[in-house]
C-alpha positions in Angstrom: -8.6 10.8 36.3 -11.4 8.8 37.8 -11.7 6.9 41.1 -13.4 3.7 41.5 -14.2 2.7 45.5 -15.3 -1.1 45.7 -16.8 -2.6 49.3 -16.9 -6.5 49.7 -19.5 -7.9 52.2 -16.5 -8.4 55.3 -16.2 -4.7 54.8 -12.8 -4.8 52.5 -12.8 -1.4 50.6 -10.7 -0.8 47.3 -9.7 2.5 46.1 -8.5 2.8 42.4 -7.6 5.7 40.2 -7.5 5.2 37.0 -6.3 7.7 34.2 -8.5 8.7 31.2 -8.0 6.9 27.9 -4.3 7.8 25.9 -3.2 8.6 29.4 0.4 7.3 29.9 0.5 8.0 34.1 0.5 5.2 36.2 -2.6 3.1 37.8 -2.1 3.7 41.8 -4.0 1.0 43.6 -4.8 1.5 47.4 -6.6 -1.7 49.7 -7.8 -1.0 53.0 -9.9 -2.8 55.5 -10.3 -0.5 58.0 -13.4 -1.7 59.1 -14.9 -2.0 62.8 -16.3 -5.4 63.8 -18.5 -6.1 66.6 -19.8 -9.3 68.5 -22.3 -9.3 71.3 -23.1 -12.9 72.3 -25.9 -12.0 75.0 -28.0 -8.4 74.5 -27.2 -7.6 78.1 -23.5 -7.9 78.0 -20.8 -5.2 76.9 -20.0 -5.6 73.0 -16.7 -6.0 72.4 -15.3 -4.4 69.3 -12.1 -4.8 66.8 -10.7 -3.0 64.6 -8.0 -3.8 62.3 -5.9 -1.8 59.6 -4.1 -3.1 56.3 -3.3 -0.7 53.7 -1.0 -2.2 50.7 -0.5 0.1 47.7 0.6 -0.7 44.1 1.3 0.9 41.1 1.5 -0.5 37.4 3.0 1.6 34.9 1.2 1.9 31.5 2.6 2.2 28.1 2.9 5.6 26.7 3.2 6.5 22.9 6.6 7.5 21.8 7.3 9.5 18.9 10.6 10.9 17.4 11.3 14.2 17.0 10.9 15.9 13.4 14.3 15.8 11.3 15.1 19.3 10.5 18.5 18.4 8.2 19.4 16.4 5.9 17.9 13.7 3.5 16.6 10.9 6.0 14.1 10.7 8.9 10.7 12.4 8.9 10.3 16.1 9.0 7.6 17.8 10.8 4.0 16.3 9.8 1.0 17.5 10.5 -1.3 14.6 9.1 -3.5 13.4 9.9 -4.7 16.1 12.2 -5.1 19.0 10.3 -6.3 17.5 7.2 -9.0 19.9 5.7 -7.4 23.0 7.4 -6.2 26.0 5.5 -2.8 27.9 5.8 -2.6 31.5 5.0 0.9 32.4 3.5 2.6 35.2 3.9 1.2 37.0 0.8 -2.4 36.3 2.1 -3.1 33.3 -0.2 -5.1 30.7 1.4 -3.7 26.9 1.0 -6.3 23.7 2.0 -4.3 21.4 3.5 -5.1 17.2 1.7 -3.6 15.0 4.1 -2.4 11.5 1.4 -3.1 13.5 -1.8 -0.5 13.5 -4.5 -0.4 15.9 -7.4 2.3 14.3 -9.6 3.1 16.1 -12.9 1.0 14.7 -15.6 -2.5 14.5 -14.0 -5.1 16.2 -15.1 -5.8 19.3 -13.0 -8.6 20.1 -10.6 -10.3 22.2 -13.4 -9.8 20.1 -16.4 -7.9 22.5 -18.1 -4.5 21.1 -18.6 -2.3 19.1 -16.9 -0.4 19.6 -13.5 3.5 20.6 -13.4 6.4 21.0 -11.4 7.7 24.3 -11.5 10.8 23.5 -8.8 11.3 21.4 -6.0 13.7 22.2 -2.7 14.0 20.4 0.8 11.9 21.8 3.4 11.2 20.6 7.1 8.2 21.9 7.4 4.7 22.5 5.3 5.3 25.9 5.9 7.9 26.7 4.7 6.8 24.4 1.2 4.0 26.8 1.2 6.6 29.6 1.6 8.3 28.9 -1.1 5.5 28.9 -3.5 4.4 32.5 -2.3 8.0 33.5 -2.6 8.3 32.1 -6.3 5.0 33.8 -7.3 6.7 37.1 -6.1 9.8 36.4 -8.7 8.0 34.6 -12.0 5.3 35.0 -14.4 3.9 31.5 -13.9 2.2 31.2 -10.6 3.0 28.3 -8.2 -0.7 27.4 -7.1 0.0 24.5 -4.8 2.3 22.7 -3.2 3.2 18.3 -2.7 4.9 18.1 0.5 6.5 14.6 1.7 7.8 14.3 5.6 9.4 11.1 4.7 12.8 12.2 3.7 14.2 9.1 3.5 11.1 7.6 0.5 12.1 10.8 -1.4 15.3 11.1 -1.9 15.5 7.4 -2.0 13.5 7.4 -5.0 15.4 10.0 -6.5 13.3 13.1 -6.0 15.9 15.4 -5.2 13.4 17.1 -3.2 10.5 16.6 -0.7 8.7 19.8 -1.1 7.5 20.1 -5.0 6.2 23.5 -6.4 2.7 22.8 -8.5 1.4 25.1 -11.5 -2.3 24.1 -10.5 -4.0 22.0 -7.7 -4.9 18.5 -9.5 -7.4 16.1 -9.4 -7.5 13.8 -6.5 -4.8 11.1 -6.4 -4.0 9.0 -3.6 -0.6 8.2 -1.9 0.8 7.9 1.5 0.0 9.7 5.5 3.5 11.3 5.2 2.3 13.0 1.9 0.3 16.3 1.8 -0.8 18.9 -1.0 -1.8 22.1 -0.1 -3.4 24.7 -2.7 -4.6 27.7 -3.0 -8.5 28.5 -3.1 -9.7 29.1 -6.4 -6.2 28.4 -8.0 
């Protein structure tokens, strides 16, 4: 919060707090003139003095940012999404195995893969509500099959996926893959070296 004090030449002052930047508090406004005033008409008599007092204080509100709350059933809504902030992160599963987290990267099955040697696959796809528990999953597959999950296509929008008939928002990957671009609400997560 910072305060701004202005005085005018007739000895109006005004007081203003203002929040910092994003804030969503309100602006609080306080005038006052509060000031003394004097008038001597000879040097030799008394000085006469008045003071007067007006305070008025007003408040505007300012927007705030509103935000729904992650879906955590069902096929529509958005699930819990942490892009764009934590693009570039890593998340250690349960296992120990270390996923960077590529906020609007896509790994669809048919790309070439991050290492040229061969091309990128689903091995299963389930609804999750969380990137989490996608990554979950894939350390939890590697513990039941011989082919290793290596990374993971998560989509928080619910509602795109299963409305374009993925049956699935959280998408088990053989390998990471070579870049490929899609939407915020879209994340791939692999594991180091996989």
């Amino acid at each position: 919060m910072s305060i701004v004090t202005r005085t005018s030449n007739s000895g109006l002052s005004e007081t203003t707090s203002q929040p910092k930047a994003d804030s969503s508090t309100s602006i609080a406004s306080s005038i006052s003139d509060s000031g003394s005033h004097s008038t001597k008409s000879d040097p030799n008599e008394d000085s006469t003095a008045t003071a007067s007092s007006h305070s008025e204080t007003s408040t505007i509100a300012t927007p705030s940012k509103t935000s729904s709350a992650a879906v955590t059933s069902g096929t529509s809504g958005m699930a819990s999404n942490p892009c764009p902030g934590q693009n570039l992160t890593t998340v250690t599963g349960s296992d120990g195995s270390i996923f960077t987290l590529l906020c609007a990267v896509d790994w669809p099955s048919g790309i070439q893969t991050a290492y040229g040697n061969g091309k990128v696959s689903d091995l299963t796809r389930s609804t999750e509500y969380t990137l989490k528990s996608c990554i979950s999953q894939c350390v939890q597959w590697n513990t039941e099959n011989n082919e290793k999950c290596k990374g993971v296509i998560y989509t928080a929008n619910l509602t795109a996926s299963f409305s374009g008939g993925q049956d699935g928002n959280c998408f088990l990957k053989n390998s990471v893959g070579k870049y490929y671009p899609n939407s915020d609400a879209s994340m791939a997560a692999g594991i180091l070296g996989g």
